[in-house]
BAGU-122918 format. One record per residue (C-alpha): x, y, z. Coordinates in nm, 4 decimals. Layout:
N
<node X="X" Y="Y" Z="Z"/>
...
This chain:
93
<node X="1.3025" Y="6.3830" Z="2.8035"/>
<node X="1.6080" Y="6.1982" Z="2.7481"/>
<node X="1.8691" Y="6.2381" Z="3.0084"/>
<node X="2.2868" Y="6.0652" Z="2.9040"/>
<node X="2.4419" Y="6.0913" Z="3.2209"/>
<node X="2.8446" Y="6.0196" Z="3.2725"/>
<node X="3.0316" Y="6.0041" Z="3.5170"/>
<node X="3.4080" Y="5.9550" Z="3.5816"/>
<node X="3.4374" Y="5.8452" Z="3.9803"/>
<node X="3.7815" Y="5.7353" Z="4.1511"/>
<node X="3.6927" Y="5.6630" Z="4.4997"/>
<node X="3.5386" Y="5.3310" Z="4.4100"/>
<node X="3.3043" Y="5.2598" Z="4.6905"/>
<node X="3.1197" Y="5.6369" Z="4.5675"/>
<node X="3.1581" Y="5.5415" Z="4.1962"/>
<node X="2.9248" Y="5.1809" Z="4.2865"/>
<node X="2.6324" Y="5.4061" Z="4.4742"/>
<node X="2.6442" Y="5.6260" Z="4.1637"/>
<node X="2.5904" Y="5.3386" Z="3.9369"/>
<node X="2.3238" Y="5.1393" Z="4.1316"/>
<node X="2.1856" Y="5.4810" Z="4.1346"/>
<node X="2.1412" Y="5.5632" Z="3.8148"/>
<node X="2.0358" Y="5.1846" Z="3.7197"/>
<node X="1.7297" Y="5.2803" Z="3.9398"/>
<node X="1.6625" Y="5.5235" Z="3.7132"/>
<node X="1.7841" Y="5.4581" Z="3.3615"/>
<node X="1.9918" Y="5.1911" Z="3.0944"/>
<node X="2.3709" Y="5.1558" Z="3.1785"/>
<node X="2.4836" Y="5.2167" Z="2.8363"/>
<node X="2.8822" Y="5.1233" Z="2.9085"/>
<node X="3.0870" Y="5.1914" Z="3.2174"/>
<node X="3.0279" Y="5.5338" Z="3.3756"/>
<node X="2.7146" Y="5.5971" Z="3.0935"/>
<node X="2.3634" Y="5.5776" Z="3.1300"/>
<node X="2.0736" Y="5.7010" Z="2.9231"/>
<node X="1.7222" Y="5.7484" Z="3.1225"/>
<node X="1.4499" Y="5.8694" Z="3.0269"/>
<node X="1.2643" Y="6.0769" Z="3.2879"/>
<node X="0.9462" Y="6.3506" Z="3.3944"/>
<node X="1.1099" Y="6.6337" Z="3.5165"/>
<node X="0.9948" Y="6.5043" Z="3.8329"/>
<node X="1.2097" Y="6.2087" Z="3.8561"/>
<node X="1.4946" Y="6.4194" Z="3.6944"/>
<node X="1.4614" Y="6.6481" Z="3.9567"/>
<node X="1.4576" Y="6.3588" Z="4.2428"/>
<node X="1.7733" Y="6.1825" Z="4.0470"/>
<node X="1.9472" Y="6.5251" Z="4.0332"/>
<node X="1.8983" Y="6.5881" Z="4.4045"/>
<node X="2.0404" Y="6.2819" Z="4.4987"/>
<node X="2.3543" Y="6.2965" Z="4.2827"/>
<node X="2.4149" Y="6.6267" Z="4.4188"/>
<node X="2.4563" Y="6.4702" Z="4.7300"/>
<node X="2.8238" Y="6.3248" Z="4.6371"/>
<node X="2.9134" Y="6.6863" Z="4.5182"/>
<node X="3.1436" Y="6.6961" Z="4.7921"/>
<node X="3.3006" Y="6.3908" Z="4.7721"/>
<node X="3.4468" Y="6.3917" Z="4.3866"/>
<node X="3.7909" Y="6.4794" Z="4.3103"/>
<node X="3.9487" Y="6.7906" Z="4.1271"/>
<node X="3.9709" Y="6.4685" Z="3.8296"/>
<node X="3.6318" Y="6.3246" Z="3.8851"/>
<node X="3.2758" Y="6.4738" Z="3.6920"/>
<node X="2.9664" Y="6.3835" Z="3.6548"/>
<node X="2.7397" Y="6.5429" Z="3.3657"/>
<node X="2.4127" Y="6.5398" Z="3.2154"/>
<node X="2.3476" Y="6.6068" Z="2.8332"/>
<node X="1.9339" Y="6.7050" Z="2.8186"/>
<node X="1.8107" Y="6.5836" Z="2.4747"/>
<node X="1.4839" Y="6.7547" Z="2.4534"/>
<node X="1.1729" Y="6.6109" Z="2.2603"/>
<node X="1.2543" Y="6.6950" Z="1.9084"/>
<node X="1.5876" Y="6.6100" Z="1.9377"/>
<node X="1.4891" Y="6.2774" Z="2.0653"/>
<node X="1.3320" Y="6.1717" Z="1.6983"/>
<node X="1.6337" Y="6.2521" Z="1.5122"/>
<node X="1.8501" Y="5.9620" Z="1.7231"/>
<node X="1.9194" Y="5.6814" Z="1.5383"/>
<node X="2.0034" Y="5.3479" Z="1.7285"/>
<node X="2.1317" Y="5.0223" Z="1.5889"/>
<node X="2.1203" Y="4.7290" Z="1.7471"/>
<node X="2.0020" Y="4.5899" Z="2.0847"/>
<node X="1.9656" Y="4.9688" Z="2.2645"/>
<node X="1.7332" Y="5.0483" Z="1.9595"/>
<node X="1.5561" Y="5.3906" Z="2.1359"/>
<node X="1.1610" Y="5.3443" Z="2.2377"/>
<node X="0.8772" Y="5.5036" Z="2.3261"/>
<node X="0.8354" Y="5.3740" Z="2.6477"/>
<node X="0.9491" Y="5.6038" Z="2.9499"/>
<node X="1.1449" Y="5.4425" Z="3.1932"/>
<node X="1.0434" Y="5.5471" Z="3.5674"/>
<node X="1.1881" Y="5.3790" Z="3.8500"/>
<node X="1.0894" Y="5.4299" Z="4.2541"/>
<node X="1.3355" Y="5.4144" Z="4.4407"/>
């Protein structure tokens, strides 16, 4: 599955861990966006571990995760150089 993660961080030092996070797992798309394409396995790991700065975000900060399941996955439509592909992305961390 497809996996667009934002996030919206002010304490800086928390917002860089979240980012090198998620670029272990998935394509920074712009600032604070990344699209990754995971099992539910490494969803479930990457979901674990941004859990873990739950406590640390502000009343203004977020981060969210829009599931695009299977079939909803052939109706994107990319131009350019993040053109969507087949390949799953896993990263260990």
């Amino acid at each position: 599955m497809i996996y667009i993660i934002i996030f919206k961080i002010s304490d800086k030092r928390n917002s860089r861990n979240i980012n090198k996070l998620l670029l272990a797992y998935g394509e920074k798309i712009k600032s604070g966006v990344f699209e990754c394409q995971l099992s539910t396995k490494y969803y479930n790991e990457l979901s674990g571990k941004l859990k873990f700065f739950a406590n640390t975000i502000t009343k203004k900060d977020f981060i969210k995760t829009y599931v695009i399941c299977g079939k909803c996955s052939e109706k994107i439509v990319s131009i350019g150089a993040l053109s969507q592909t087949n390949d799953a992305l896993y990263y260990i961390v």
